[in-house]
N, C-alpha and C positions, 0 to 999 in steps of 0.2 A: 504493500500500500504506500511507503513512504518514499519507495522507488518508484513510483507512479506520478506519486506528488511532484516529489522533484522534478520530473522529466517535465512535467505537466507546466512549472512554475520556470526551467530553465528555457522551456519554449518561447514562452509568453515574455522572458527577457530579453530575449535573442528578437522578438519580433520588434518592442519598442526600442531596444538599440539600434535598428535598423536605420532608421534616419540619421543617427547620431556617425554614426560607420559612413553612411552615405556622404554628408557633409564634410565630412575629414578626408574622403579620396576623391569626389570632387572639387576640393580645394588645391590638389595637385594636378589636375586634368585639363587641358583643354586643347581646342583641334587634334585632338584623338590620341594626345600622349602625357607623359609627364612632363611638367612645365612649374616652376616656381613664378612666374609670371605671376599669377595676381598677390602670391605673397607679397611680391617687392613693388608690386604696386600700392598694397596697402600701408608698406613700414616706411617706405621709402617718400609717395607722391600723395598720402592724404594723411596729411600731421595732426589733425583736428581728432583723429579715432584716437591717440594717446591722454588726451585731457579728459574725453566721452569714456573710456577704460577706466580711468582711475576716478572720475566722479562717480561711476559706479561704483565699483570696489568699498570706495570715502563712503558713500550713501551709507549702502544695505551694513555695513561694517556697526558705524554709528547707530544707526539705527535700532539693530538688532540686540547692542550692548545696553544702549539708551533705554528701550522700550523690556529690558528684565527686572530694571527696575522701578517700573509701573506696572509690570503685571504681577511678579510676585507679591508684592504686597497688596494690590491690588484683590486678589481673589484668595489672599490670605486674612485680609479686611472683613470680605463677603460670607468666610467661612465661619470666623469667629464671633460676626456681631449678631447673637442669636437672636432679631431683630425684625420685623414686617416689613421694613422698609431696606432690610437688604435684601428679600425677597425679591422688590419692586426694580430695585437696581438691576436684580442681573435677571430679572427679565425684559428691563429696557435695552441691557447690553445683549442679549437674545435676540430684539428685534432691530436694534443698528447692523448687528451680523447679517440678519436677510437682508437688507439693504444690499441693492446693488452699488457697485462705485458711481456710476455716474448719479443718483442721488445724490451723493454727497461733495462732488465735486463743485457745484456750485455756493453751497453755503462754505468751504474751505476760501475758494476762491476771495469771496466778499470779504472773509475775516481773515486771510490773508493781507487782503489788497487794505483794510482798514490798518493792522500794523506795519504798513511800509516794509511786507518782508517780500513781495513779488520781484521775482528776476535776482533771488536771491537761493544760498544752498539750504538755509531756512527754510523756506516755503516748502522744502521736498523732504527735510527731515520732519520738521516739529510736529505735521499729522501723523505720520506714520509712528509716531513713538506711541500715541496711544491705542494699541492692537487691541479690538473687542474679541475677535477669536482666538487671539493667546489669552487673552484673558478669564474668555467661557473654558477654554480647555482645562487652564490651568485648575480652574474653581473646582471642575468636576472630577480631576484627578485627587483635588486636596480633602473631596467627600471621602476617599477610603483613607486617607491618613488616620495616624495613629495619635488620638486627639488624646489622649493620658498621658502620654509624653511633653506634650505642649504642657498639662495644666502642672505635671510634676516640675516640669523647668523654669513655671512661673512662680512657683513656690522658692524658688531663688535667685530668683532678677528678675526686677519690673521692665528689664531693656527688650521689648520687641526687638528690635536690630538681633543682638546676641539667639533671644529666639527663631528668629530669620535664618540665622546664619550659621548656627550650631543644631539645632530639631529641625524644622523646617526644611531646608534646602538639601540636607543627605537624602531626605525620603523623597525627594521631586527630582533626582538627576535625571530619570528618562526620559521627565516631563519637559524640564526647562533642557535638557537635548534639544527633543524634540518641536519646542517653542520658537527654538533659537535658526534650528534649520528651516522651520516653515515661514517664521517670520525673514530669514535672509533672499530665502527665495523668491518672497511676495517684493518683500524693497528693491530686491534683483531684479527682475522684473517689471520695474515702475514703464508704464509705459505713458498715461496719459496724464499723469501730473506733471512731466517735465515737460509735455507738448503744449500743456496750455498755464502753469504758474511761472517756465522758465521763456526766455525770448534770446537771450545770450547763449547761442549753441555751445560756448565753451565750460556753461554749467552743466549743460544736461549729458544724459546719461548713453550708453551704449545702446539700449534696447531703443532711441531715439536712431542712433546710428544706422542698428540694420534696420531701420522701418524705414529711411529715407535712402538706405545704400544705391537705390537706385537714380540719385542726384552726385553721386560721384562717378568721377573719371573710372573705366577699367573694373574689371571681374571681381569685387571685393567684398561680395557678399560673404561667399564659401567660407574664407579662413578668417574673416572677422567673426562667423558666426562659432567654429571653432576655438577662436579666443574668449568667447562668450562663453562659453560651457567650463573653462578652465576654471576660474573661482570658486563655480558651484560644486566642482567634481572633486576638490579640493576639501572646500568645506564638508563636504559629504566624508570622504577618507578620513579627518579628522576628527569625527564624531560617528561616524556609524557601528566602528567598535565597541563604546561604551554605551551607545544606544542597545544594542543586541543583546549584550551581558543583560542591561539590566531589566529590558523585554524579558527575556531568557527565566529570568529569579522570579516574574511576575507572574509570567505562564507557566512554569513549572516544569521548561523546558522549551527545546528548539527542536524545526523537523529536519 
């Protein structure tokens, strides 16, 4: 059965890699051989994907560090205040989650544009720091914590912080893992907040890049879009180890 699974499951990775494969040897391809041609078109004759690279990078970076510390406490707030009105809260942050983006692009906009942070790297971080689905997630993973431990640790420090940091945050590493890599991918990914809060191409980000690649000189979608996956492939390698372990402790095993 588990050799089933697996065949089943290495299929199904093999098919979604597929594009990923694609784009890597079409980046060396064209008029029907190998050709470094649009690489050295891209590093060489369009200087502007370097600034677009690394304000990505800056972004989702920022962002992702920034906004651990508005969700954890955040839905560690929601846990503890055993309250009617935390109820209300995070069923309002429930219904901001169905929200689609473009809702709320225009009320960012206005209260952007009312603090003078438009056409700035502001306007692309300071929304995205407050994540309502890092936030739901986190709350609902903090429901199976082990709340005896919180109230015996308060029996010796009034310091929330210290219980944060010492109870709290051991028992959520798969969670705040997993917070950490969905919230970098969503910032990674910004596509329509840089198209309409930034106007200075040299703020905005890469997924701006290839969405206009075809306003630049020469073949440079391929291997920009290549360098695009680098970050996140990264970030994945770096944390999917200690994600799995501790999936693994959770479930009670791996297949």
């Amino acid at each position: 059965m588990k050799k089933a699974i697996h065949f089943i499951l290495s299929a199904l990775a093999l098919l979604f890699l597929f594009p990923v494969i694609e784009t890597f040897f079409l980046s060396f391809y064209s008029n029907g051989g190998f050709t470094l041609k649009a690489w050295r078109e891209l590093f060489f004759d369009c200087f502007i994907f370097y600034p677009m690279f690394w304000n990505s990078v800056l972004y989702s970076s920022v962002i992702t560090a920034g906004s651990l510390f508005i969700i954890v406490p955040g839905a560690f707030g929601l846990i503890m205040v055993k309250k009617k009105i935390s109820k209300w809260i995070f069923f309002l942050y429930l219904v901001l989650m169905m929200m689609p983006l473009q809702v709320t692009l225009l009320p960012n906009y206005i209260g952007l544009r009312d603090l003078h942070l438009l056409d700035t790297g502001m306007c692309i971080i300071l929304p995205m720091l407050f994540s309502v689905f890092g936030t739901v997630l986190m709350h609902q993973y903090m429901e199976n914590m082990e709340i005896s431990q919180i109230e015996a640790a308060r029996l010796e420090t009034n310091s929330v912080f210290r219980v944060l940091l010492h109870i709290v945050m051991p028992q959520m590493k798969s969670c705040i893992y997993a917070v950490s890599f969905f919230t970098f991918i969503e910032s990674y990914n910004m596509l329509e907040q840089p198209m309409l809060f930034l106007k200075n191409k040299r703020l905005q980000n890469l997924t701006v890049f290839i969405a206009d690649a075809d306003q630049y000189t020469g073949d440079i979608l391929f291997p920009a879009s290549v360098i695009f996956i680098v970050p996140v492939l990264l970030f994945y390698l770096l944390l999917h180890e200690s994600l799995q372990q501790n999936v693994c402790k959770l479930t009670g095993g791996c297949l």
